[in-house]
C-alpha positions in Angstrom: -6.3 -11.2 -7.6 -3.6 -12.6 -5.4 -0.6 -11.3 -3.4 2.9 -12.0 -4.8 3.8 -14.2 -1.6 7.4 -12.2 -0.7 6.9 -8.8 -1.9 4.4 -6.0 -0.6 2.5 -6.7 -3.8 -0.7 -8.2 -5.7 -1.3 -9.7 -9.0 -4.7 -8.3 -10.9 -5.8 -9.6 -13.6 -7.9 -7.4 -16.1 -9.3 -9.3 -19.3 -6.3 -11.2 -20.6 -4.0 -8.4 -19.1 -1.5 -8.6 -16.3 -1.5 -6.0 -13.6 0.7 -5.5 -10.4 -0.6 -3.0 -7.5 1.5 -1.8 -4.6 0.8 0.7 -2.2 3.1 3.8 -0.2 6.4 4.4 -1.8 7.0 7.5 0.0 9.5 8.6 -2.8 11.7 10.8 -1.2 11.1 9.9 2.4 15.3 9.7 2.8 14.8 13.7 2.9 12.7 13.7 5.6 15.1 11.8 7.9 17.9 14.4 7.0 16.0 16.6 8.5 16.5 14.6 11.7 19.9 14.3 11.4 19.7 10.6 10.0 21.7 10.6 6.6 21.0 7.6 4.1 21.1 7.4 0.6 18.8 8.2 -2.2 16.9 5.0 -2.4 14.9 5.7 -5.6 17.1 3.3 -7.6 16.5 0.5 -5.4 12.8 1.0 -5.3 12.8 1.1 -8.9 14.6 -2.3 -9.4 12.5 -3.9 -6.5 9.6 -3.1 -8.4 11.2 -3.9 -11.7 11.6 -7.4 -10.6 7.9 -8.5 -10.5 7.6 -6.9 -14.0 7.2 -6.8 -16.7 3.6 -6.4 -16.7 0.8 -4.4 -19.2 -0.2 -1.9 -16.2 0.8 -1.0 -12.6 -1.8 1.1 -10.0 0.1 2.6 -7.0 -2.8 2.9 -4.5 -1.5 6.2 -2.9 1.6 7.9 -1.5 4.1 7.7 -4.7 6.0 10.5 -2.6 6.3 11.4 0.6 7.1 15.3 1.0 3.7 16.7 1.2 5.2 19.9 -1.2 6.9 19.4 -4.5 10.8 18.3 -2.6 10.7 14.8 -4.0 9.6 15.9 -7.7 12.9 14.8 -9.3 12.9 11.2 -7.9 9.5 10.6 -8.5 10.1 12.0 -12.1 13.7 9.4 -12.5 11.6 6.3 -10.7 8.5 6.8 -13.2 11.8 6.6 -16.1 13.2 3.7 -14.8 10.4 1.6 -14.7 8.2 2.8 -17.8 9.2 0.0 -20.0 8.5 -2.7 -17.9 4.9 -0.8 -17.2 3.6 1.0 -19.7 0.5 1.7 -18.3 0.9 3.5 -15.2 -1.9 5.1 -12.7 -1.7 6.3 -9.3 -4.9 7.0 -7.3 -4.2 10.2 -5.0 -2.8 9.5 -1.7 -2.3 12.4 1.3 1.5 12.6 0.6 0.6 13.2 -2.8 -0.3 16.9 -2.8 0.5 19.0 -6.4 1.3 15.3 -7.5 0.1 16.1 -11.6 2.9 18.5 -12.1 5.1 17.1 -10.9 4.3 13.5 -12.9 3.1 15.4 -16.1 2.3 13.0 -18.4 4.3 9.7 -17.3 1.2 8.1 -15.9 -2.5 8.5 -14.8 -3.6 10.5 -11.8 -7.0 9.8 -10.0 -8.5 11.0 -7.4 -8.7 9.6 -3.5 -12.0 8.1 -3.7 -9.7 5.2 -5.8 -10.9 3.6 -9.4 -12.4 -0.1 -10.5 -9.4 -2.5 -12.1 -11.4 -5.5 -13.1 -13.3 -6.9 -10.1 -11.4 -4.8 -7.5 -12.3 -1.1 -6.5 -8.6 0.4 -5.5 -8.2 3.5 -2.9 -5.6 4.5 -0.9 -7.5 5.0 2.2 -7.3 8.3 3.7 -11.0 9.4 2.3 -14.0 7.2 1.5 -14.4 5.2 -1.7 -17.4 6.1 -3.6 -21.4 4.4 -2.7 -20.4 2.1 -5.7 -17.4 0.3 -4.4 -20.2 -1.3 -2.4 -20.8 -3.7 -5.4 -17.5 -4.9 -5.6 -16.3 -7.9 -3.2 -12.9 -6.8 -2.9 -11.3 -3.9 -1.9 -7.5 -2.7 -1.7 -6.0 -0.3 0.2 -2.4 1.1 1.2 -2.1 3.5 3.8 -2.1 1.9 7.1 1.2 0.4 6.9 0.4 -2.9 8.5 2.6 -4.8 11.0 3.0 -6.8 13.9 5.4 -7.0 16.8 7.5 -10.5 16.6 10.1 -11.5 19.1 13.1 -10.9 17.9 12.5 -9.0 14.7 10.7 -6.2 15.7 7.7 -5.4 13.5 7.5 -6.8 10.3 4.8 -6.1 7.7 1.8 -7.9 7.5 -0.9 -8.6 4.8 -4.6 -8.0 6.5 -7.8 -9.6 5.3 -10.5 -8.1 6.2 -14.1 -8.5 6.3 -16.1 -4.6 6.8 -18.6 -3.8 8.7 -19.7 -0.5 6.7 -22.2 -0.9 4.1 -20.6 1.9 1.6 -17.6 -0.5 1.2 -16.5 -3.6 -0.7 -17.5 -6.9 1.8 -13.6 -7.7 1.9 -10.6 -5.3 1.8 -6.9 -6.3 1.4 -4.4 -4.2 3.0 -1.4 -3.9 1.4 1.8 -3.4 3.1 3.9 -0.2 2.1 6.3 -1.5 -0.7 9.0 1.3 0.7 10.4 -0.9 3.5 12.2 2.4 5.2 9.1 3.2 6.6 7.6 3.2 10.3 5.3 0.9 10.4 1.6 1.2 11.8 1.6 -1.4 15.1 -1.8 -3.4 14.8 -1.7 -3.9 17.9 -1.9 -0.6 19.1 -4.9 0.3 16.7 -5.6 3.9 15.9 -7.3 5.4 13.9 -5.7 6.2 10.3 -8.6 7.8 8.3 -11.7 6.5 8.1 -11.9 3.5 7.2 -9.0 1.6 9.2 -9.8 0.0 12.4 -13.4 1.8 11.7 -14.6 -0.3 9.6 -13.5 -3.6 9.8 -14.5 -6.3 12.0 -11.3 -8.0 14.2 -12.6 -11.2 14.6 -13.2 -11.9 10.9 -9.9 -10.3 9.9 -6.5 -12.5 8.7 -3.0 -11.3 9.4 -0.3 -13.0 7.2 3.1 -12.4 7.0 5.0 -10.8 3.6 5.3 -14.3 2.5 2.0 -16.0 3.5 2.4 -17.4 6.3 -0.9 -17.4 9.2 -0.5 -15.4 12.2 -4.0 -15.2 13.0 -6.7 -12.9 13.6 -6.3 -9.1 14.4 -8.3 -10.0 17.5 -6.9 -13.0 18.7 -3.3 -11.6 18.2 -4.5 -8.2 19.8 -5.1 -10.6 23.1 -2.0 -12.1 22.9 -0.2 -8.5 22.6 3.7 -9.4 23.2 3.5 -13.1 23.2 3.8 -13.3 19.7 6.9 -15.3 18.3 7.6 -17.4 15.1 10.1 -19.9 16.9 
């Protein structure tokens, strides 16, 4: 397993089989700012080709959030995005989310729906991380999760995703978990240094001291709790 240094993406692989992972697309999250009176346009396509350039591959896992309307509002771009980029993936599985409410009807059968607790690929149990993995994802060393939607305040830039590496504390998860950032880069993202808490596992459950923060493209910023001290000083000049 390793991240695909530039992109809000990992690299698994299973056997002799390629597999990419990426975490909170948040299809349909364009609708939600209308409702705010903030008009953009329907990004599905560019998701679609974003994620069509680190193909093709033999499987994809979405580790939660494929939409973002809570109801059944984004049904028809998640149903055109799963279109466009079934070639390029033609094993496709998504592991429940909490945007992903009535999710199997509106996906039929264009690609695999589990549940919340997430699902082994190879050596790597995969959740989204708003429940609790299973007592057996205690066996695996690595973990992967979406749903925090890590990033850091940099001068300058504002905050910019962030990869964490973490080791847990809890003894029901995997010893390390990767967070990945959200892959839909619309989205708010989570200030780490401002934790709160975002289900429970995340800050719960991981120790600060012995956790990495890189940037999208693998650069090191440094621990969660050294950079947590240094809260506004942060800069990449």
């Amino acid at each position: 397993m390793e991240p695909i240094w530039g992109s809000p993406a990992l690299e698994i692989k299973v056997g002799g089989e390629r597999w990419i992972l990426i975490a909170d697309l948040h299809l349909g999250f364009e609708l939600e700012l209308a409702k705010e009176g903030v008009y953009i346009p329907d990004r599905t396509e560019h998701l679609a080709r974003k994620l069509l350039s680190l193909g093709p591959a033999d499987g994809l896992v979405i580790a939660g959030d494929l939409k973002h309307s809570i109801g059944l509002s984004s049904g028809f771009r998640v149903r055109r995005f799963l279109e466009e980029i079934s070639a390029a993936f033609p094993n496709i599985i998504l592991t429940v989310g909490n945007h992903d409410g009535g999710i199997v009807s509106v996906v039929g059968d264009s690609c695999e729906v589990r549940g919340p607790r997430g699902i082994p690929l190879g050596e790597v149990w995969v959740f989204h991380g708003h429940a609790l993995p299973p007592p057996e994802s205690s066996e695996y060393e690595f973990g992967v999760m979406g749903h925090v939607h890590p990033a850091i305040p940099i001068k300058g830039l504002g905050k910019v995703p962030v990869w964490l590496i973490a080791e847990t504390t809890c003894d029901y998860l995997p010893r390390t978990l990767v967070v990945v950032p959200a892959f839909n880069d619309m989205l708010g993202y989570g200030d780490l240094l401002r934790m709160r808490e975002r289900g429970p596992v995340f800050p719960k459950c991981i120790d600060p001291e012995a956790t990495d923060v890189l940037t999208l493209e693998g650069g090191y910023l440094g621990t969660l709790s050294y950079l947590s001290r240094e809260k506004g000083l942060l800069s990449l000049t």
